[in-house]
C-alpha positions as CSV (number, residue, x, y, z in Angstrom):
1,X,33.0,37.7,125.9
2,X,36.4,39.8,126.3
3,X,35.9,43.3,124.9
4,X,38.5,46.4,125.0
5,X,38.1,49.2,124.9
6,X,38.2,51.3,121.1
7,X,37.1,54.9,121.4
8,X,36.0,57.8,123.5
9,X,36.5,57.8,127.6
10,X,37.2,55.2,129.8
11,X,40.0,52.3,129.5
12,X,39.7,49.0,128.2
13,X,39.4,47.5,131.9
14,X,36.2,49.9,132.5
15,X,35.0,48.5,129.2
16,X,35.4,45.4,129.8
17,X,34.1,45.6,133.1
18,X,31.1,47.1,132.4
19,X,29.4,44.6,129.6
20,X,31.2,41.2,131.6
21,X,28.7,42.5,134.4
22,X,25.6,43.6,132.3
23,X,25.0,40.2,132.2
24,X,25.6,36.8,134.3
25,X,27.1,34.7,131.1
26,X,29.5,35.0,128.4
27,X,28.2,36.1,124.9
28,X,30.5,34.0,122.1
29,X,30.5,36.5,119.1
30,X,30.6,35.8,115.7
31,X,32.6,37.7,112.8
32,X,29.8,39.7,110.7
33,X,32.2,39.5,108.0
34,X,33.5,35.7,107.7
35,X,31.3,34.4,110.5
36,X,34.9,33.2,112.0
37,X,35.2,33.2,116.2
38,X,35.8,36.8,117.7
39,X,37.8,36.9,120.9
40,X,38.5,40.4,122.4
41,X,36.5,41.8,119.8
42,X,39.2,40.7,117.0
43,X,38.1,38.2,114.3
44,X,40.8,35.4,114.4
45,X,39.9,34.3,111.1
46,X,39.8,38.2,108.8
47,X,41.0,40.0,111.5
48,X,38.2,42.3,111.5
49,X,37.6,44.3,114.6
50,X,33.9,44.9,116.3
51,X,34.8,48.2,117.7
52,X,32.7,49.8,121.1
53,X,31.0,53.0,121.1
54,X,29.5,54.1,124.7
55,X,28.9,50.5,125.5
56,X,27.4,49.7,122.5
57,X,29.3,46.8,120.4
58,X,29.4,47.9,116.9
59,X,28.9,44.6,114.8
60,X,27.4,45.9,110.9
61,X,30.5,44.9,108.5
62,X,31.7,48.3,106.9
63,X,29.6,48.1,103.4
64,X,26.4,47.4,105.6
65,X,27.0,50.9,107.1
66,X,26.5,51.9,104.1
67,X,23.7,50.2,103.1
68,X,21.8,51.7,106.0
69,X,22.6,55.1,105.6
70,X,20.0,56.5,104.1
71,X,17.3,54.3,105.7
72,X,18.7,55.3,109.4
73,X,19.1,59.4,108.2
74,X,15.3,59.2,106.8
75,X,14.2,56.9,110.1
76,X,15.3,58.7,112.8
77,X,14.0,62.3,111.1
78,X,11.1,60.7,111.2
79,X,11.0,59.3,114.3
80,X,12.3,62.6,115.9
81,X,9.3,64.7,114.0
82,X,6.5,62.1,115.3
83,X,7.7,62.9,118.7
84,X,9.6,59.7,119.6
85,X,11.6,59.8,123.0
86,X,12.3,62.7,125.1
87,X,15.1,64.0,127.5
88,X,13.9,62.7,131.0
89,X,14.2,59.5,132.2
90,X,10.2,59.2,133.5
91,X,9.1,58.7,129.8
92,X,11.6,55.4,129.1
93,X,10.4,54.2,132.4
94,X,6.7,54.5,131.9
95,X,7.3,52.1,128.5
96,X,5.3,50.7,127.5
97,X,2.4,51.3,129.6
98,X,2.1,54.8,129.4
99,X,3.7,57.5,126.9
100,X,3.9,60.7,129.2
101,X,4.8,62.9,126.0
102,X,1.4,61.8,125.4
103,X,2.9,62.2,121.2
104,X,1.8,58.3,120.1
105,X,0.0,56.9,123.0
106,X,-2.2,55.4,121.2
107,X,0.7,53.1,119.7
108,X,1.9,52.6,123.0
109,X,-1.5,50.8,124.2
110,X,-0.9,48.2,121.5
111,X,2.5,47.7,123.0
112,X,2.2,47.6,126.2
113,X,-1.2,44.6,125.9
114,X,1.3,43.2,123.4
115,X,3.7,42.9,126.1
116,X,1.3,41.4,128.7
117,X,0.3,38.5,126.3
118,X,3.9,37.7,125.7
119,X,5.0,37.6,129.5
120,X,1.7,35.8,130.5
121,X,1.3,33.8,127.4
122,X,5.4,32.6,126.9
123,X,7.5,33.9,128.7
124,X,6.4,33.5,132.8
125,X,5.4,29.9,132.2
126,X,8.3,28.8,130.0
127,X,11.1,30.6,130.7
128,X,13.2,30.6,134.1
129,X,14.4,33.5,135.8
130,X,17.8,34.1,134.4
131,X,16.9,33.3,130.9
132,X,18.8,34.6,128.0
133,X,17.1,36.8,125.4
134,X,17.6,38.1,122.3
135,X,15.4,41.7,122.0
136,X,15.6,42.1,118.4
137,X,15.2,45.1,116.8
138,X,15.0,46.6,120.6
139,X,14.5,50.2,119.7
140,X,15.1,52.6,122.6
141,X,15.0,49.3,124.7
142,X,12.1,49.3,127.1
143,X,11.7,45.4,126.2
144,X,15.2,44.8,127.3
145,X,14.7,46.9,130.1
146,X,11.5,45.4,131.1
147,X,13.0,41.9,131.1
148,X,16.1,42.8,133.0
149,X,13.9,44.2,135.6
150,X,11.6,41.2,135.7
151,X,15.2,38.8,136.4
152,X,15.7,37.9,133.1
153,X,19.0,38.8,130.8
154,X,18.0,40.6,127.5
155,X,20.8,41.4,124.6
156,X,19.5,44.4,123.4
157,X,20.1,45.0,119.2
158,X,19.3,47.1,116.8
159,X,21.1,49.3,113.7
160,X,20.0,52.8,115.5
161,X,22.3,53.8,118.3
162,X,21.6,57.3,118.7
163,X,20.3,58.2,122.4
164,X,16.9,59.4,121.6
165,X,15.0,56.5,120.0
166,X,18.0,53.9,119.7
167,X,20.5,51.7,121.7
168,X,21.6,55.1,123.0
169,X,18.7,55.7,125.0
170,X,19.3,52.3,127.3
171,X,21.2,55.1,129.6
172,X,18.1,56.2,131.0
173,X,17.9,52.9,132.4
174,X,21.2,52.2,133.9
175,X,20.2,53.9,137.4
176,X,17.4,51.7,137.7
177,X,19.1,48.3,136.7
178,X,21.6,46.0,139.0
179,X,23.8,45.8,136.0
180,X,23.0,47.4,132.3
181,X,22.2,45.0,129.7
182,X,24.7,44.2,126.9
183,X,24.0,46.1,123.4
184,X,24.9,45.7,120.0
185,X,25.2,47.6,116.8
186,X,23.5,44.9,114.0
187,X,21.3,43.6,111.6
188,X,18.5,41.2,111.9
189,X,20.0,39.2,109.0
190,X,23.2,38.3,109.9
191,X,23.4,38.2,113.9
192,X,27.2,38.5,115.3
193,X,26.7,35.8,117.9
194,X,27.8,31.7,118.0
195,X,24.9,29.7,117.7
196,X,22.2,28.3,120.1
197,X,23.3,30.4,122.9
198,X,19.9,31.7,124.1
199,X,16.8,30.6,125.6
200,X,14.4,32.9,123.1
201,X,14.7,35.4,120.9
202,X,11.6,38.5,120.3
203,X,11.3,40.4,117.1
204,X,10.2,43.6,118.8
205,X,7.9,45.2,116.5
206,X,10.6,45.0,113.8
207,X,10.1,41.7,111.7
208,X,8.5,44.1,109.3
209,X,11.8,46.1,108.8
210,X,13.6,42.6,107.7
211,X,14.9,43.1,103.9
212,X,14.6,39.2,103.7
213,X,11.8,37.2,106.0
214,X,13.3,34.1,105.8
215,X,17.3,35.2,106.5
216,X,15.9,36.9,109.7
217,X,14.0,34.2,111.1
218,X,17.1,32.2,109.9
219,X,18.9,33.6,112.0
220,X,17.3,34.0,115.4
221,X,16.8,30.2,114.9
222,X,20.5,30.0,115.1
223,X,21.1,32.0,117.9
224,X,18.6,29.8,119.9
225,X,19.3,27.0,121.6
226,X,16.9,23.7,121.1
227,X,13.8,24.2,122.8
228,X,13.8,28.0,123.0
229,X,11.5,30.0,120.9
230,X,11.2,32.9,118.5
231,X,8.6,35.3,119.0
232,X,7.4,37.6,116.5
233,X,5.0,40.7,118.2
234,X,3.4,43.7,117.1
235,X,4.3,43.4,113.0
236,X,1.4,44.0,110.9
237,X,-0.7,40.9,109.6
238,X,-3.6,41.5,106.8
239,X,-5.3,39.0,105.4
240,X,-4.8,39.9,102.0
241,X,-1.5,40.6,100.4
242,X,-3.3,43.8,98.7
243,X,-4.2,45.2,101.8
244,X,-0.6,45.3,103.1
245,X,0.3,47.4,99.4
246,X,-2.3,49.2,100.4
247,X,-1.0,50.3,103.5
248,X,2.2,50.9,102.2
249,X,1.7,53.2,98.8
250,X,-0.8,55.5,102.0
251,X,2.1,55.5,103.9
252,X,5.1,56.4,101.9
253,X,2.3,58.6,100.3
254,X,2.0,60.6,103.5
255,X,5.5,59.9,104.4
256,X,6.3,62.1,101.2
257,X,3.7,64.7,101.8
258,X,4.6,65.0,105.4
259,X,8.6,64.5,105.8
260,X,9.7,64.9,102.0
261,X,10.9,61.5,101.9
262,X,8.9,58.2,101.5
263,X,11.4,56.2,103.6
264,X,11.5,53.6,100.9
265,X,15.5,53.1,100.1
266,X,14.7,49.5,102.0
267,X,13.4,47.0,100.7
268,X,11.5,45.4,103.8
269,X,8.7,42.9,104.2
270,X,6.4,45.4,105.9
271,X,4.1,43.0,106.6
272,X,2.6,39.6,107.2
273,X,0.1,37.2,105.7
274,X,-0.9,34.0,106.2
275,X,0.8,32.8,103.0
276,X,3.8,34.6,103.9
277,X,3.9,32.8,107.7
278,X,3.2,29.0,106.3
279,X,5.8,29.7,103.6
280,X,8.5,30.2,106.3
281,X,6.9,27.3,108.6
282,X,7.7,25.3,104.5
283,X,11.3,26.6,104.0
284,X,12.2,26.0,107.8
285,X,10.6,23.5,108.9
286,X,8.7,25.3,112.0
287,X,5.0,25.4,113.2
288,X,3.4,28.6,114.3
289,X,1.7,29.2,117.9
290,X,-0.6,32.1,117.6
291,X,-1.4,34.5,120.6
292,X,-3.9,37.1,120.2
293,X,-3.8,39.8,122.5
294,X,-6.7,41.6,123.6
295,X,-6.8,44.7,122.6
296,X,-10.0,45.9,123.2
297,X,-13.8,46.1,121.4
298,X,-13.1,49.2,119.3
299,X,-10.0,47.7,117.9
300,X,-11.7,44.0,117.3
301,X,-14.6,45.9,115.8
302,X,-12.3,48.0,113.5
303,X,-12.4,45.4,110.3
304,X,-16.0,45.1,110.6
305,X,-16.5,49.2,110.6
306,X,-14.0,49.7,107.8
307,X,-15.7,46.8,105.6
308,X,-19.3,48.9,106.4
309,X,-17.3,52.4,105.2
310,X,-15.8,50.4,102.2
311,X,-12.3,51.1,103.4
312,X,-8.6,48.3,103.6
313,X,-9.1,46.5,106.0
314,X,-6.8,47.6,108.8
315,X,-3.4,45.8,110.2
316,X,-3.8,43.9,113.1
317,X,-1.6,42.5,115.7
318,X,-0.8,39.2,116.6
319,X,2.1,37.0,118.2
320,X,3.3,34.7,116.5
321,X,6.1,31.7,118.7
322,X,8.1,29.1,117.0
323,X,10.1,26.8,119.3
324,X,12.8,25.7,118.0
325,X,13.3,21.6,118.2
326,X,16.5,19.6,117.8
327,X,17.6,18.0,114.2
């Protein structure tokens, strides 16, 4: 991957510098646009150019910007009033073990046993050290940055970029890493890389933001080479499709009542079923290995006790791994 340098600070040797060592391969990029080859961040096919911010390769096309707008203005007011990230590096570090803001520990538990079935279940025995992985939907990165540190060689993506709760916030980490890991501005839909050049690729809690379940998975099926795997963790799964409307009308209810938006100018999944899953096993010809992380009596006792209180059901967590097998 040969980048230059298009903004703020630095030249485009530091530039390029800097993302040729986050990583120990080349990343072959893909025109969001035309899907032509990009070389030096130039299209050679539309000529349209992936331009760097901080590190952080911008790859939405222009009218995509546009289309995220609002959804990204109403997320991250959100996510700044819920108490999401913090100044000092301690708190990314922690990740996801232990929130020290203490604001949404209780989210970070699920996380962080999430992320011990993943490494014991998939990735430790099946992936060697090295290994190139996609962190979809990466957030403020402490999967990439967990992988990195562990010897493996995350891509970090996501739409936010800001340096609270988005690709920004993969500074804090820098100090603590060999070599930072490369980053990218994009959507889950429409990936700006050449296919089947990674070993896995992880929806990090994000397969619920995907406008279209089966482009997404698509996708990351692409961008995998034969015999990797997709992983999709911490997305909500209910066993009936009204329970997951349920959850949404409560949340953009409170979303409304709390924030004065309802966050709803996407259109995303939100959430899974069982119909939902074996319909994308259908359309792309996959199977499903299930993991289910342990997260606990009170949480494995939660659908009985809101059945006995007539309540939804609640979301649960699982993991759900497709390997990917050759035509």
């Amino acid at each position: 991957m040969h980048l230059h340098r298009n903004g703020e600070g630095g030249t485009a040797e530091a530039l390029q510098d800097e993302i040729h060592n986050a990583t120990d391969f080349d990343i072959e990029l893909r025109c969001p646009i035309c899907h032509g080859k990009v070389d030096d961040l130039d299209c050679a096919q539309c000529g349209f150019h992936l331009r760097t911010d901080r590190g952080i390769v911008r790859a939405l096309a222009p009218h995509r910007i546009l289309h995220y707008a609002q959804f990204i203005e109403d997320y991250q007011r959100i996510r700044k009033a819920e108490g999401r990230g913090s100044e000092s590096d301690e708190y990314y570090l922690n990740l996801p073990y232990c929130d020290v803001t203490g604001s949404n520990s209780g989210q970070w538990q699920i996380r962080a046993r999430s992320f011990v079935c993943l490494m014991e279940k998939l990735i430790a025995p099946a992936m060697p050290a090295g290994a190139r992985i996609l962190d979809l939907g990466s957030g403020n990165c402490w999967l990439s940055f967990r992988l990195a540190a562990t010897g493996y060689s995350p891509t970090a993506v996501d739409i936010l970029t800001n340096d609270n709760d988005g690709l920004g916030a993969a500074e804090h980490y820098r100090g603590h890493l060999r070599t930072l890991f490369p980053r990218f501005c994009a959507e889950l839909g429409n990936l700006p890389f050449q296919d089947g050049q990674f070993n896995g690729a992880i929806f990090n809690a994000s397969f619920h933001y995907a406008e279209d379940d089966e482009a997404a998975l698509r996708e990351a099926l692409r961008c995998v080479a034969d015999g990797g795997f997709v992983a999709i963790c911490d997305t909500p799964w209910y066993s009936k499709d009204r329970s997951g409307r349920q959850m949404v009308e409560e949340r953009r209810a409170h979303f409304m009542q709390q924030y004065g938006t309802d966050s709803a100018s996407l259109r995303s999944i939100e959430y899974l079923t069982d119909r939902r899953l074996t319909h994308l096993e259908e359309r792309l010809s996959i199977r499903w290995t299930r993991y289910l992380p342990s997260y606990g009596l009170p949480w494995a006792l939660r659908p009985l006790v809101a059945r006995f209180r007539g309540r939804r059901e609640p979301a649960r967590f699982r993991i759900y791994v497709a390997q990917k097998v050759a035509p």
